[in-house]
N, CA and C atoms of all chains as a GROMACS GRO file, in nm:
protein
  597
    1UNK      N    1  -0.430   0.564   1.728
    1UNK     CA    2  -0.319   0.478   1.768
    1UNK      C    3  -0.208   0.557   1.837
    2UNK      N    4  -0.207   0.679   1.879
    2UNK     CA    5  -0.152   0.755   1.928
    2UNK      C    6  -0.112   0.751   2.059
    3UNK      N    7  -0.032   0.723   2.114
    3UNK     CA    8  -0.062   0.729   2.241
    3UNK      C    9   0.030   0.820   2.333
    4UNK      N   10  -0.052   0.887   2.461
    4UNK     CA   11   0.024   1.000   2.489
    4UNK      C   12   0.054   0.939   2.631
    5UNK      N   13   0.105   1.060   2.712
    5UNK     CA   14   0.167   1.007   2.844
    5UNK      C   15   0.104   1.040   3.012
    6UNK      N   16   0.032   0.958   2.998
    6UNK     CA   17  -0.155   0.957   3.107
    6UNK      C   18  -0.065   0.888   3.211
    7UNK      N   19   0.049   0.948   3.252
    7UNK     CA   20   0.046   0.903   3.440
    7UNK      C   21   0.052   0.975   3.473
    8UNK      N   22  -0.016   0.983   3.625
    8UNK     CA   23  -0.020   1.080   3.727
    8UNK      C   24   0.079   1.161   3.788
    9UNK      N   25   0.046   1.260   3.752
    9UNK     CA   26   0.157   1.373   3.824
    9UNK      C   27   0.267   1.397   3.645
   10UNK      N   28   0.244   1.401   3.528
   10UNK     CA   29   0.300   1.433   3.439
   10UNK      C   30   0.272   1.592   3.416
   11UNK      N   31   0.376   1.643   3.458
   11UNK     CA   32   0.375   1.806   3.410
   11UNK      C   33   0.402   1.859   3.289
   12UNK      N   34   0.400   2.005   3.261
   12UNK     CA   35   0.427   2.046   3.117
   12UNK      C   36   0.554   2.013   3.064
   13UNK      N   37   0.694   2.023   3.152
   13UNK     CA   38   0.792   1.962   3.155
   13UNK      C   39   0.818   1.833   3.070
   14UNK      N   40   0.747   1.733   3.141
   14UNK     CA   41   0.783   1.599   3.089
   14UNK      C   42   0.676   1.591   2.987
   15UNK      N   43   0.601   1.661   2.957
   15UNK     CA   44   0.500   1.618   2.834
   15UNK      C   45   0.556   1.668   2.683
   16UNK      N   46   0.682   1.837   2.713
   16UNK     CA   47   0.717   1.862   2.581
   16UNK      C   48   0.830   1.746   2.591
   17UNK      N   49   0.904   1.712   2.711
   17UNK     CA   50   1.056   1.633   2.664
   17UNK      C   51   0.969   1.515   2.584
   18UNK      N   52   0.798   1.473   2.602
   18UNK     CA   53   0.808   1.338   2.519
   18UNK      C   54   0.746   1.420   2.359
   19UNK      N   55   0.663   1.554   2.379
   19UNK     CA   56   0.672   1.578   2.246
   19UNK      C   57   0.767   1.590   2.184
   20UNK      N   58   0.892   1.638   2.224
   20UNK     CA   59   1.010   1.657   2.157
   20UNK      C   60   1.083   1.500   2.088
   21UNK      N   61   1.083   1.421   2.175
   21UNK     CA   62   1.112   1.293   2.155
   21UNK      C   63   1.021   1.214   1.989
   22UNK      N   64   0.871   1.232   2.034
   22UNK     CA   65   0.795   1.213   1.918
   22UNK      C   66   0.808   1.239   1.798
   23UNK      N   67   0.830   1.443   1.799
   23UNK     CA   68   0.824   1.470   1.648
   23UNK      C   69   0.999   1.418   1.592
   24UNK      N   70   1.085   1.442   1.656
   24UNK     CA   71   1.221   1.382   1.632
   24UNK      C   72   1.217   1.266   1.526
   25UNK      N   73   1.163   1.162   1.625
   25UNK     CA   74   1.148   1.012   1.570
   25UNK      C   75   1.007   1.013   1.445
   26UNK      N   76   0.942   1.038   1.438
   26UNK     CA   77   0.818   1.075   1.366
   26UNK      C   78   0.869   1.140   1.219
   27UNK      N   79   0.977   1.257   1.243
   27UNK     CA   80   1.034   1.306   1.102
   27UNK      C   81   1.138   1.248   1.053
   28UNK      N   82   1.226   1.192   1.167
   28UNK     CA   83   1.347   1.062   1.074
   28UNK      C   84   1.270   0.950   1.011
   29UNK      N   85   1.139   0.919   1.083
   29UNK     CA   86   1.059   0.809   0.992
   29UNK      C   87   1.014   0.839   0.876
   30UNK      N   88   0.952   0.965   0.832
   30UNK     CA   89   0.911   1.042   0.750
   30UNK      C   90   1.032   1.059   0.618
   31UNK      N   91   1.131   1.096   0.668
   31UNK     CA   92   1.240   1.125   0.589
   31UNK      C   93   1.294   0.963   0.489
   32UNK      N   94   1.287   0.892   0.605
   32UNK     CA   95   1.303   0.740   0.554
   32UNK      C   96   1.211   0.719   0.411
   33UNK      N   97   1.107   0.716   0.478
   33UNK     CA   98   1.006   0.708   0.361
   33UNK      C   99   0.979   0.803   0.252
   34UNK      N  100   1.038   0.902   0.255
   34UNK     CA  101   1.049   0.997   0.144
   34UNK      C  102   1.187   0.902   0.067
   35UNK      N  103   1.271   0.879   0.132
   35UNK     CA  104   1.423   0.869   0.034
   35UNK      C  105   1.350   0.695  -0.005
   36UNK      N  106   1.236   0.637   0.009
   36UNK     CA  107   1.228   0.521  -0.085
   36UNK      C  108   1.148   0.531  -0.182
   37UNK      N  109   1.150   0.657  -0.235
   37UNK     CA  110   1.075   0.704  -0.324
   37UNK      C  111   1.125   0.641  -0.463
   38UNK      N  112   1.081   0.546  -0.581
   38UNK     CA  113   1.145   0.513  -0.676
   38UNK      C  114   1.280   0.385  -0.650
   39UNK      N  115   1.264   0.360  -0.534
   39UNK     CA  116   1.358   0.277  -0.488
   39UNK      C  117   1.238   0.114  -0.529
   40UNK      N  118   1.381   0.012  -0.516
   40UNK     CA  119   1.380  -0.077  -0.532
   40UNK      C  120   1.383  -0.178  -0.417
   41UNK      N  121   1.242  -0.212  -0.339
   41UNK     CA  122   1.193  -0.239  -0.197
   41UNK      C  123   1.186  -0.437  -0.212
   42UNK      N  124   1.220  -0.477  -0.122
   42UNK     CA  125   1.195  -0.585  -0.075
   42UNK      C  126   1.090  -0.595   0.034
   43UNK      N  127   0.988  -0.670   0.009
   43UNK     CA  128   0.924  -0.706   0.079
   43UNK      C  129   0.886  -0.837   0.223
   44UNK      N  130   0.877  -0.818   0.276
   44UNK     CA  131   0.892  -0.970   0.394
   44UNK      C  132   0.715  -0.964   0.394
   45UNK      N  133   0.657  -1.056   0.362
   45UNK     CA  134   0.474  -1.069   0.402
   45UNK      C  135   0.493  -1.182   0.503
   46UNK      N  136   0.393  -1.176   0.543
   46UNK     CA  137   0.328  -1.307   0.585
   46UNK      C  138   0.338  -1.398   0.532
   47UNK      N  139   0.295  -1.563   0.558
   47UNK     CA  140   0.335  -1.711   0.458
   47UNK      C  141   0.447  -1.674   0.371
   48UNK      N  142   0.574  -1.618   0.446
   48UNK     CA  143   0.722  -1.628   0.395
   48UNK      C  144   0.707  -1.584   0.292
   49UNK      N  145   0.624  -1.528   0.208
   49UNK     CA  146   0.578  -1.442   0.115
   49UNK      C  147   0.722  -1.316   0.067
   50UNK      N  148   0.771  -1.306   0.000
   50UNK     CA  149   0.880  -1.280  -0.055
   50UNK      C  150   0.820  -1.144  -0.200
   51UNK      N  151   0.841  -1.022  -0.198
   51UNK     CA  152   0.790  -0.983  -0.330
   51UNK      C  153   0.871  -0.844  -0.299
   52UNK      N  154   0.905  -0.842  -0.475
   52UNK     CA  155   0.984  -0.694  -0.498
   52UNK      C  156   0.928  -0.583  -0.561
   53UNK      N  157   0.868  -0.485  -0.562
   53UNK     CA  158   0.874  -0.362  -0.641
   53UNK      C  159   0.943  -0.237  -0.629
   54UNK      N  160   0.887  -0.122  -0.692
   54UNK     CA  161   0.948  -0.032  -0.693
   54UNK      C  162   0.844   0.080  -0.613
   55UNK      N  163   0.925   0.152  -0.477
   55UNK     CA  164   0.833   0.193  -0.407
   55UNK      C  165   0.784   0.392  -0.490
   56UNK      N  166   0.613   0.357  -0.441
   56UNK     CA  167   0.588   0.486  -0.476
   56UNK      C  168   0.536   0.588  -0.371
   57UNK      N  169   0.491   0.553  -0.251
   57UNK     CA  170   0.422   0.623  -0.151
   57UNK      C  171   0.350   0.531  -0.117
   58UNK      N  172   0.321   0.621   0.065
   58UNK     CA  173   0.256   0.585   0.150
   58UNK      C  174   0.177   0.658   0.198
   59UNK      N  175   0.032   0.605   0.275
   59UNK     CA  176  -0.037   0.697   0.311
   59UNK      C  177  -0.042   0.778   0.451
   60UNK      N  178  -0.069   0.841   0.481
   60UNK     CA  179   0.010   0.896   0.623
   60UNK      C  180  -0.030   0.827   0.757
   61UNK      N  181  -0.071   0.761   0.760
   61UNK     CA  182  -0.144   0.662   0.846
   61UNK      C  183  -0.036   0.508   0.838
   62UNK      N  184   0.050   0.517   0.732
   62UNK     CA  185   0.101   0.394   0.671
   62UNK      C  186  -0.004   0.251   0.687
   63UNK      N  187  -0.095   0.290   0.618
   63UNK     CA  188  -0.207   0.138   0.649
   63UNK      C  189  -0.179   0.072   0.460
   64UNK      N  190  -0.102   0.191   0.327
   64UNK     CA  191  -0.110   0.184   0.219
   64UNK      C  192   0.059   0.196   0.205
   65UNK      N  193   0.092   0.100   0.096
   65UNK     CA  194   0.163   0.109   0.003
   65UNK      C  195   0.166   0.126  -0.094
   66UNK      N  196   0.173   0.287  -0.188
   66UNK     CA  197   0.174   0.219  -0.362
   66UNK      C  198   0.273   0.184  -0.408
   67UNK      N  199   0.257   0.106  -0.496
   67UNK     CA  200   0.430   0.042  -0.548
   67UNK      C  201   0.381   0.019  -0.702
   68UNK      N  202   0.464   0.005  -0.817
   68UNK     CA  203   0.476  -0.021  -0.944
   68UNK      C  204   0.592  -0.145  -0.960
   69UNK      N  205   0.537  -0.190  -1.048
   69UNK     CA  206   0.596  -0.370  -1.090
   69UNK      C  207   0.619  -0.443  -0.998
   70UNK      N  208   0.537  -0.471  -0.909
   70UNK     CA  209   0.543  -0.523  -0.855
   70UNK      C  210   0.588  -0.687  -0.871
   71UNK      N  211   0.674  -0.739  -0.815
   71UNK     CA  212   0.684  -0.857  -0.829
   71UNK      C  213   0.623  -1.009  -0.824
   72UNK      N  214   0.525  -1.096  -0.849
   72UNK     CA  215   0.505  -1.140  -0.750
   72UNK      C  216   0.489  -1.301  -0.786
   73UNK      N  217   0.443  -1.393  -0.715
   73UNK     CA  218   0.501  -1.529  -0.790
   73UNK      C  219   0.411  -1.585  -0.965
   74UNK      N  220   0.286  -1.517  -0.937
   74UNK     CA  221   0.226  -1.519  -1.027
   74UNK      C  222   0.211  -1.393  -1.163
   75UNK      N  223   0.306  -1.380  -1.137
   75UNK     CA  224   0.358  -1.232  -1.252
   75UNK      C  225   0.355  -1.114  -1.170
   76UNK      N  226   0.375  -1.022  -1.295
   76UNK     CA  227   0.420  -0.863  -1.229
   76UNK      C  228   0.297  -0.782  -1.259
   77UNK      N  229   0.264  -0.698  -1.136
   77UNK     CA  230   0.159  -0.629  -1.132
   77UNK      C  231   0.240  -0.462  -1.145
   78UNK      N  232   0.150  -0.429  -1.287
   78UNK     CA  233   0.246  -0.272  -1.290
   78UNK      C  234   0.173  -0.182  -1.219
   79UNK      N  235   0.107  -0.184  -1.073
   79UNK     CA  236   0.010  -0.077  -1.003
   79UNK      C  237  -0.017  -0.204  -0.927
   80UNK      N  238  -0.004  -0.111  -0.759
   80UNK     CA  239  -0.064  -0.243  -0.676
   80UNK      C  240  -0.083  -0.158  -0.524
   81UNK      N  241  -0.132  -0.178  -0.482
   81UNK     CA  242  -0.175  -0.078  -0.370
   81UNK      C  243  -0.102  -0.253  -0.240
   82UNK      N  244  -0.025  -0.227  -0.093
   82UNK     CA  245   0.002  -0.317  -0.058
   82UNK      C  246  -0.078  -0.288   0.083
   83UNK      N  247  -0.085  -0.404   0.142
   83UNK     CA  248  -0.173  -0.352   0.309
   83UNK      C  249  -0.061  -0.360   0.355
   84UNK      N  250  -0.021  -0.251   0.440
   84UNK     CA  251   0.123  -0.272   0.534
   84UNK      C  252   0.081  -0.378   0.674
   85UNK      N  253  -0.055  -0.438   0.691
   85UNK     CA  254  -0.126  -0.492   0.788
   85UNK      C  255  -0.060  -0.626   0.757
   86UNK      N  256  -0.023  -0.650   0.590
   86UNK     CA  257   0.027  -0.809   0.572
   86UNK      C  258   0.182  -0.792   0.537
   87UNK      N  259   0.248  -0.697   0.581
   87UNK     CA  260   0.408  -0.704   0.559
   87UNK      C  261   0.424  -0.703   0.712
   88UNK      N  262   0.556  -0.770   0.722
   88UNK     CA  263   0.648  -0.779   0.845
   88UNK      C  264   0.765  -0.698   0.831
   89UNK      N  265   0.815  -0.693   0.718
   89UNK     CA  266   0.965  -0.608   0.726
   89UNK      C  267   0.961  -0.599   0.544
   90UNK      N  268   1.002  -0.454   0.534
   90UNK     CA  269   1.066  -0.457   0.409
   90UNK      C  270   1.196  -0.405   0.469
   91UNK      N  271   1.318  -0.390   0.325
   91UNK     CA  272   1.448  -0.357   0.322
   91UNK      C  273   1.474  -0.287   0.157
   92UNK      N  274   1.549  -0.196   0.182
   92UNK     CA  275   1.652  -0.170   0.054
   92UNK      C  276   1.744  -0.129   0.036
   93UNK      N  277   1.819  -0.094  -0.032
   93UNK     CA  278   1.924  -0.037  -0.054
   93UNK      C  279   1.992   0.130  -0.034
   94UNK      N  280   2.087   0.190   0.030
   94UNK     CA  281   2.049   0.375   0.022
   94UNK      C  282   2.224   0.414  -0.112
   95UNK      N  283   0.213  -1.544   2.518
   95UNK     CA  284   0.307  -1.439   2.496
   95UNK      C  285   0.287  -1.380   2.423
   96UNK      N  286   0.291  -1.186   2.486
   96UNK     CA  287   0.221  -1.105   2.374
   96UNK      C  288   0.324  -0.969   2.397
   97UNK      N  289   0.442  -1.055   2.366
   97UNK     CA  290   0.536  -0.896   2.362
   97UNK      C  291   0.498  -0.781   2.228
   98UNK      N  292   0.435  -0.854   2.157
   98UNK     CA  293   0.406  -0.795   1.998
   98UNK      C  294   0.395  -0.630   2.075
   99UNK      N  295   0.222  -0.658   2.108
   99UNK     CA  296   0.160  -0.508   2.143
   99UNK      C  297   0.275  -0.486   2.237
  100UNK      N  298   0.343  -0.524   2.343
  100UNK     CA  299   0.380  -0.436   2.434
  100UNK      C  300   0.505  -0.422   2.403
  101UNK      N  301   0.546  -0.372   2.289
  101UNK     CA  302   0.662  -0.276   2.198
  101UNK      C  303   0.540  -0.208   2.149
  102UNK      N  304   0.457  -0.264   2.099
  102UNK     CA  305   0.370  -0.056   2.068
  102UNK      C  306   0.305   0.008   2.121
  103UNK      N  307   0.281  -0.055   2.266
  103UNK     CA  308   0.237   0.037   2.398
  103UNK      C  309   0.342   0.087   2.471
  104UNK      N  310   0.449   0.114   2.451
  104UNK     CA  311   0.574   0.179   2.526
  104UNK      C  312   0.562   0.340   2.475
  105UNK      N  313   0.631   0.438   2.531
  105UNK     CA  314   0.602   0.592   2.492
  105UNK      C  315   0.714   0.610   2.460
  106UNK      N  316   0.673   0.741   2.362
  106UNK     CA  317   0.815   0.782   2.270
  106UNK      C  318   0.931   0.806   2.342
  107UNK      N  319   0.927   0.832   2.436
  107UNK     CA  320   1.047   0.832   2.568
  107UNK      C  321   1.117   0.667   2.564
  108UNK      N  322   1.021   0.611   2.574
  108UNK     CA  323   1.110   0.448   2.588
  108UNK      C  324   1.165   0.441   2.502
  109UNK      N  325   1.135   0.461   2.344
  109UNK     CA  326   1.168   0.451   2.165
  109UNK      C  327   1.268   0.504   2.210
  110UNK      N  328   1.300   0.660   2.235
  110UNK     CA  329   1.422   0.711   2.184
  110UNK      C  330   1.516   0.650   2.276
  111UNK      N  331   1.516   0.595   2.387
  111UNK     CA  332   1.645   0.530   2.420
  111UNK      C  333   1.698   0.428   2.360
  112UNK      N  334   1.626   0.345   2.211
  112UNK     CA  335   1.713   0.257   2.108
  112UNK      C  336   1.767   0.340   2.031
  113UNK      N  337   1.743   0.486   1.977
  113UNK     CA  338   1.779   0.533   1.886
  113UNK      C  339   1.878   0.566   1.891
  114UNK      N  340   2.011   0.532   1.767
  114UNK     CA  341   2.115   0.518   1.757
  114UNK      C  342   2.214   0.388   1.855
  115UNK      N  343   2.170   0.323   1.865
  115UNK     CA  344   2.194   0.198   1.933
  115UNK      C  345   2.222   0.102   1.858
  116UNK      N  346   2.314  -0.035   1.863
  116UNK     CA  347   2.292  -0.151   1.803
  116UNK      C  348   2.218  -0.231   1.830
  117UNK      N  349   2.099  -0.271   1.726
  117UNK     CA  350   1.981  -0.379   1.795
  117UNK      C  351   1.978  -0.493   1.724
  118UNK      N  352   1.984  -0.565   1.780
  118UNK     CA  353   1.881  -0.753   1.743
  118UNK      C  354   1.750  -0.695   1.752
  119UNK      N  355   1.690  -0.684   1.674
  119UNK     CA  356   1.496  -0.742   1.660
  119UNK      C  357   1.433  -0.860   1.619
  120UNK      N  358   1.376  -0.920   1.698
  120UNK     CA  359   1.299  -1.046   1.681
  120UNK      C  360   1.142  -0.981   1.609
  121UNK      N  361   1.133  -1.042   1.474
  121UNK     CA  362   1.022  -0.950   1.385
  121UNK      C  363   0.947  -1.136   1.384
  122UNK      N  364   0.832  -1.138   1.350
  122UNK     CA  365   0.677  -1.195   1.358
  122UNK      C  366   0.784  -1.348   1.327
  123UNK      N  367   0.734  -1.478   1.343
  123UNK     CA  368   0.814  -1.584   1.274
  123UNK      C  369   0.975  -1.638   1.306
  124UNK      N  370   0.990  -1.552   1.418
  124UNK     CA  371   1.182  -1.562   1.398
  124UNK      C  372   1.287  -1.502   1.356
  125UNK      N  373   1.206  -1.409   1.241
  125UNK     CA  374   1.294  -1.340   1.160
  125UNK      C  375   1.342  -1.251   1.262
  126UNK      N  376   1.501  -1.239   1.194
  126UNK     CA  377   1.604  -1.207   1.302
  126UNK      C  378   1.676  -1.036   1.237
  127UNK      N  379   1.645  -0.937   1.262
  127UNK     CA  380   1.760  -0.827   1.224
  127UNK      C  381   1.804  -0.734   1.313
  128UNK      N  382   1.920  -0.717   1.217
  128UNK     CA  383   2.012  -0.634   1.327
  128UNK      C  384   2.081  -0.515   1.271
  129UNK      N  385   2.109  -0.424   1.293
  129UNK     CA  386   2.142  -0.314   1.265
  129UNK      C  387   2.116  -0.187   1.367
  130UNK      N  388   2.159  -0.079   1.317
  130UNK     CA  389   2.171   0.041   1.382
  130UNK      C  390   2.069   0.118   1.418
  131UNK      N  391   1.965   0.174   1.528
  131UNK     CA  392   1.833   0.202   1.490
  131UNK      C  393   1.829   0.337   1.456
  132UNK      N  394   1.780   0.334   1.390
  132UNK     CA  395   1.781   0.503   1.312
  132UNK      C  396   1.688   0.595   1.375
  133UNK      N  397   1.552   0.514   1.374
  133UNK     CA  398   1.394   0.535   1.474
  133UNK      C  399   1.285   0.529   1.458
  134UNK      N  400   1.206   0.498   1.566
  134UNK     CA  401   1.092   0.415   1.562
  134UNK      C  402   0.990   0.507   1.528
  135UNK      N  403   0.939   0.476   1.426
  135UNK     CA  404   0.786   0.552   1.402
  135UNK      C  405   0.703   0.606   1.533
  136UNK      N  406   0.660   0.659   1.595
  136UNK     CA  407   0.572   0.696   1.697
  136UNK      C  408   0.446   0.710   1.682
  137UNK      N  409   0.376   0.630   1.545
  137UNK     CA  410   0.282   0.651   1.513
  137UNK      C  411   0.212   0.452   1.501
  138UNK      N  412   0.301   0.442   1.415
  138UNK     CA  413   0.298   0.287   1.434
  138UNK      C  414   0.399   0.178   1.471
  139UNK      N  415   0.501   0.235   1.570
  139UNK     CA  416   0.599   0.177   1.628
  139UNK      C  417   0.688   0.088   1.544
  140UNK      N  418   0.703   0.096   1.387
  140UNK     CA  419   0.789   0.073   1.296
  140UNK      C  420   0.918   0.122   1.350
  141UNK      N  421   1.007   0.008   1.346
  141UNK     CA  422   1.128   0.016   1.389
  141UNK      C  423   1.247  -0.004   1.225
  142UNK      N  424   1.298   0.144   1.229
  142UNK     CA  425   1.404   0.193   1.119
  142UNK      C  426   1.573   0.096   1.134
  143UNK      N  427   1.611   0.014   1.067
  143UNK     CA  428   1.740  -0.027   1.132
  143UNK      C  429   1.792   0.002   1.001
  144UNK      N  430   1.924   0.041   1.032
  144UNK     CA  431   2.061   0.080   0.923
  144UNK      C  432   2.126  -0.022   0.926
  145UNK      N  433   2.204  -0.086   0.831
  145UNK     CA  434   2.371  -0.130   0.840
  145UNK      C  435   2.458  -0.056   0.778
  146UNK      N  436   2.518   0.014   0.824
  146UNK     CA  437   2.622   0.120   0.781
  146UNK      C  438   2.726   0.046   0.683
  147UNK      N  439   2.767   0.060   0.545
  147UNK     CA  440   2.880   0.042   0.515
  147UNK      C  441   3.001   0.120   0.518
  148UNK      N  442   3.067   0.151   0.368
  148UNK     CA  443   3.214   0.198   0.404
  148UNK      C  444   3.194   0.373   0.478
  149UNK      N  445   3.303   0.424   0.525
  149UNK     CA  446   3.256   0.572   0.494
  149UNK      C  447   3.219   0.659   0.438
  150UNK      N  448   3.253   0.629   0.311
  150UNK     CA  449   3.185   0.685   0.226
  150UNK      C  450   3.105   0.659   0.142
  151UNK      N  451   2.999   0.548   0.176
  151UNK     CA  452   2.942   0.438   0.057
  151UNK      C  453   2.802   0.426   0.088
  152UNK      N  454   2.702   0.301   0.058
  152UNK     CA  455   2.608   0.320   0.087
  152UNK      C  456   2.586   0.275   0.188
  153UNK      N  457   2.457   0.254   0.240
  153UNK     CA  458   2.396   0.138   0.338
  153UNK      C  459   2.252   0.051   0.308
  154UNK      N  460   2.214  -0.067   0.361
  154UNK     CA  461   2.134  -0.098   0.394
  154UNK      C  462   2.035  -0.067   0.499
  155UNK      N  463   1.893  -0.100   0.447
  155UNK     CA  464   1.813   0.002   0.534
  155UNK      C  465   1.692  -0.082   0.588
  156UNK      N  466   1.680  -0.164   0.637
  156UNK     CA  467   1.519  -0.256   0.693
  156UNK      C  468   1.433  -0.149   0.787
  157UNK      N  469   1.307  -0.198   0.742
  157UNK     CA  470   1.221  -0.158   0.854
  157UNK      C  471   1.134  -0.244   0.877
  158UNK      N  472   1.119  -0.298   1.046
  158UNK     CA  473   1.014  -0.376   1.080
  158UNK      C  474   0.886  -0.289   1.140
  159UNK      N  475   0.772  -0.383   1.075
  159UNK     CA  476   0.640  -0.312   1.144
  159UNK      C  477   0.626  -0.286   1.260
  160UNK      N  478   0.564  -0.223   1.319
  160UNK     CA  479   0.578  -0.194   1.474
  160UNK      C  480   0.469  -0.317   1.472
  161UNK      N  481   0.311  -0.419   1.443
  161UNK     CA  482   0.280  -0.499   1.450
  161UNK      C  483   0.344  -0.612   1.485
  162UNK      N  484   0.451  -0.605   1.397
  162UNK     CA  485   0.528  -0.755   1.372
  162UNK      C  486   0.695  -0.772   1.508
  163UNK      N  487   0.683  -0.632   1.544
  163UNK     CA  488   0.789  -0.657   1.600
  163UNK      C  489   0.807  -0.742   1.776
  164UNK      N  490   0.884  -0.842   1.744
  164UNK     CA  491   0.880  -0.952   1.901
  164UNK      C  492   0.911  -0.895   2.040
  165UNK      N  493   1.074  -0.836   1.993
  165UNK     CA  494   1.187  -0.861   2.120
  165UNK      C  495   1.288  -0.729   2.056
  166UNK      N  496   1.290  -0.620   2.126
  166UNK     CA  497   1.418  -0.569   2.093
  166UNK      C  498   1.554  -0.571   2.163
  167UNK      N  499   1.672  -0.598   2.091
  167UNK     CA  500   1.785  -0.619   2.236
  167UNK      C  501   1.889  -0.520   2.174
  168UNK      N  502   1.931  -0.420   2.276
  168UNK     CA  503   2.005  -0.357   2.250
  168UNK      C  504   2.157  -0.462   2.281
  169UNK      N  505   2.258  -0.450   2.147
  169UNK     CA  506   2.372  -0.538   2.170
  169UNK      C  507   2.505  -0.407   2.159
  170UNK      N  508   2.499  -0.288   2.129
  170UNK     CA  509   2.605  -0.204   2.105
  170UNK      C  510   2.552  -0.050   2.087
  171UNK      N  511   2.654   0.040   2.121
  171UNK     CA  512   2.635   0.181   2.122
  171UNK      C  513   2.688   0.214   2.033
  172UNK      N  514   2.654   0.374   1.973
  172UNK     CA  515   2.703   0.472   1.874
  172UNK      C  516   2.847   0.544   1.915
  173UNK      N  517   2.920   0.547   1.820
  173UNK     CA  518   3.025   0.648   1.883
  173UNK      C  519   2.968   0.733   1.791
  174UNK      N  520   3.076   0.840   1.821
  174UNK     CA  521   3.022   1.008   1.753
  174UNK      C  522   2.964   1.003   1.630
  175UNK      N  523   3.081   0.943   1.550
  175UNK     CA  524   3.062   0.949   1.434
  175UNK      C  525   2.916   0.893   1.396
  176UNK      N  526   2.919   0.763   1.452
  176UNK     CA  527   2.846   0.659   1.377
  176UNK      C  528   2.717   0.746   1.418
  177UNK      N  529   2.708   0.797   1.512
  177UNK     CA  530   2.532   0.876   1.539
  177UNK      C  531   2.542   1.000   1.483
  178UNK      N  532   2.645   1.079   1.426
  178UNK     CA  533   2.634   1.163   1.320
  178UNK      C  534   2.590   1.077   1.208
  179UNK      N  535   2.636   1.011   1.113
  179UNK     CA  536   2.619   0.904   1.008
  179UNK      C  537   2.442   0.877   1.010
  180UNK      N  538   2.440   0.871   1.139
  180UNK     CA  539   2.305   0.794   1.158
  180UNK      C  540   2.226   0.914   1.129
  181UNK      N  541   2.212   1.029   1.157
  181UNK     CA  542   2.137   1.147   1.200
  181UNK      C  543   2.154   1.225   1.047
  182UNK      N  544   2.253   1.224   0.968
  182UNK     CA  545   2.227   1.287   0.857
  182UNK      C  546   2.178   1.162   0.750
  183UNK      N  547   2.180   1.107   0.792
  183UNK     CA  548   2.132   0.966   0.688
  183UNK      C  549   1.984   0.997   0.563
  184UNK      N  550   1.886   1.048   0.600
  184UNK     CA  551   1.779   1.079   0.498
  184UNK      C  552   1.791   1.244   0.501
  185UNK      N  553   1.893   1.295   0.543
  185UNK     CA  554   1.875   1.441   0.535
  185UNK      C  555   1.838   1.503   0.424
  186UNK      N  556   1.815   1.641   0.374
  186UNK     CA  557   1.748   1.662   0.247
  186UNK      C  558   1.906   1.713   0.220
  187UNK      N  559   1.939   1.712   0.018
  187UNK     CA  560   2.081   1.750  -0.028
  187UNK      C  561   2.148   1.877   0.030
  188UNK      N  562   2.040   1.969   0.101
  188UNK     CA  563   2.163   2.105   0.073
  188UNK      C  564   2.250   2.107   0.224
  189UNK      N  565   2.158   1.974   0.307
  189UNK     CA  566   2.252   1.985   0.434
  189UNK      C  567   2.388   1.887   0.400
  190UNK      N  568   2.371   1.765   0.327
  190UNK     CA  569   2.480   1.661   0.299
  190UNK      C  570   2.543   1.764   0.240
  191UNK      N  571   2.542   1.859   0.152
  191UNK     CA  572   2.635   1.924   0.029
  191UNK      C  573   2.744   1.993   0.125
  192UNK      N  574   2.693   2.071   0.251
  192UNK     CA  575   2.772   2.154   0.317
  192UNK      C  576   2.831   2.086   0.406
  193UNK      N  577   2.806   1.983   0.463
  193UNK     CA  578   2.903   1.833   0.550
  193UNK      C  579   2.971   1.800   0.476
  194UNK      N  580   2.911   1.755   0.360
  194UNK     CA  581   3.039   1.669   0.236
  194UNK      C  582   3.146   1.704   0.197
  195UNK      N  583   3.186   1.897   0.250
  195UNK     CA  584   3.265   1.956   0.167
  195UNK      C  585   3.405   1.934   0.210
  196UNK      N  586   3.439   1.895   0.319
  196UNK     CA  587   3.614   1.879   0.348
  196UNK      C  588   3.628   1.774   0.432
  197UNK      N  589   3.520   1.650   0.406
  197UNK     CA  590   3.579   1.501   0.436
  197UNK      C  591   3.694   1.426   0.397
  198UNK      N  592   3.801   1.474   0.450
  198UNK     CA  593   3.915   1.395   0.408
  198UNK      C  594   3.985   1.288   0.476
  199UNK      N  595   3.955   1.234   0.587
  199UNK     CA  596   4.034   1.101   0.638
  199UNK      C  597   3.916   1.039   0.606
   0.00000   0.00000   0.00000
């Protein structure tokens, strides 16, 4: 899912200014997801789907969420692995 | 209409010109947020938004999927501060400890 910068006539020049650009944005994302470690995540799913836990990690691919107590309308799941394929937005608090 | 993918076919060059910006994002459904962009994943075009509170307090923090995301509109710019704010925001403690030390206005 990577995608690099395939137009014609791109020199070494403009290929580090977009590596530079990448790892930048790539480690503030990284950092994000480290500080929701033990945090208290809101979830947005699909079918307005609404659910809270407590975040534990992601997999580096972000295709996984683990989370504990999870919230959910039919009780609380204490271990729950989430597909980030069926969330739209989470949020929390810093 | 398929703006979805074409926010995660743009190159990290396009991304970083939201970063530190004020954005509206149109996320899957309507859902509407807005905040400060902190930055976009370059892996799965997850878009980071802040709402900054007091100066010295906390913030709110959304992130939309890069899947789910519609429409981005840039509505406002960073001043100094606020893209300092923005840039030490998940920093690790021993850099906040040595910034933190003679914040006084």
């Amino acid at each position: 899912s990577i995608s690099a910068c395939n137009e014609p006539g791109t020199d070494a020049g403009s290929l580090q200014t977009e590596q530079h650009a990448r790892s930048m944005m790539r480690e503030r994302f990284l950092r994000c997801l480290l500080s929701m470690a033990n945090k208290q995540i809101q979830f947005d799913m699909y079918e307005r789907v609404k659910v809270n836990a407590t975040f534990g990690a992601s997999d580096i691919d972000v295709l996984n969420f683990q989370v504990s107590d999870l919230q959910t309308p039919i009780g609380v799941q204490s271990e729950a692995l989430i597909r980030c394929q069926d969330v739209i937005s989470y949020s929390f608090d810093m | 209409m398929n703006t979805t993918s074409a926010w995660r076919q743009r190159t990290p060059r396009d991304w970083e010109r939201y970063v530190n910006k004020q954005v509206h994002v149109t996320a899957h459904g309507q859902q509407q947020h807005r905040g400060w962009l902190h930055t976009v994943d370059p892996v799965t075009a997850s878009v980071v938004l802040v709402r900054l509170g007091d100066a010295a307090g906390g913030c709110s923090v959304s992130v939309v999927m890069g899947h789910a995301v519609e429409q981005v509109e840039v509505v406002g710019e960073a001043d100094e501060e606020t893209a300092m704010r923005l840039s030490s925001l998940f920093r690790p403690k021993e850099r906040e400890a040595r910034a933190g030390g003679g914040g006084g206005e």
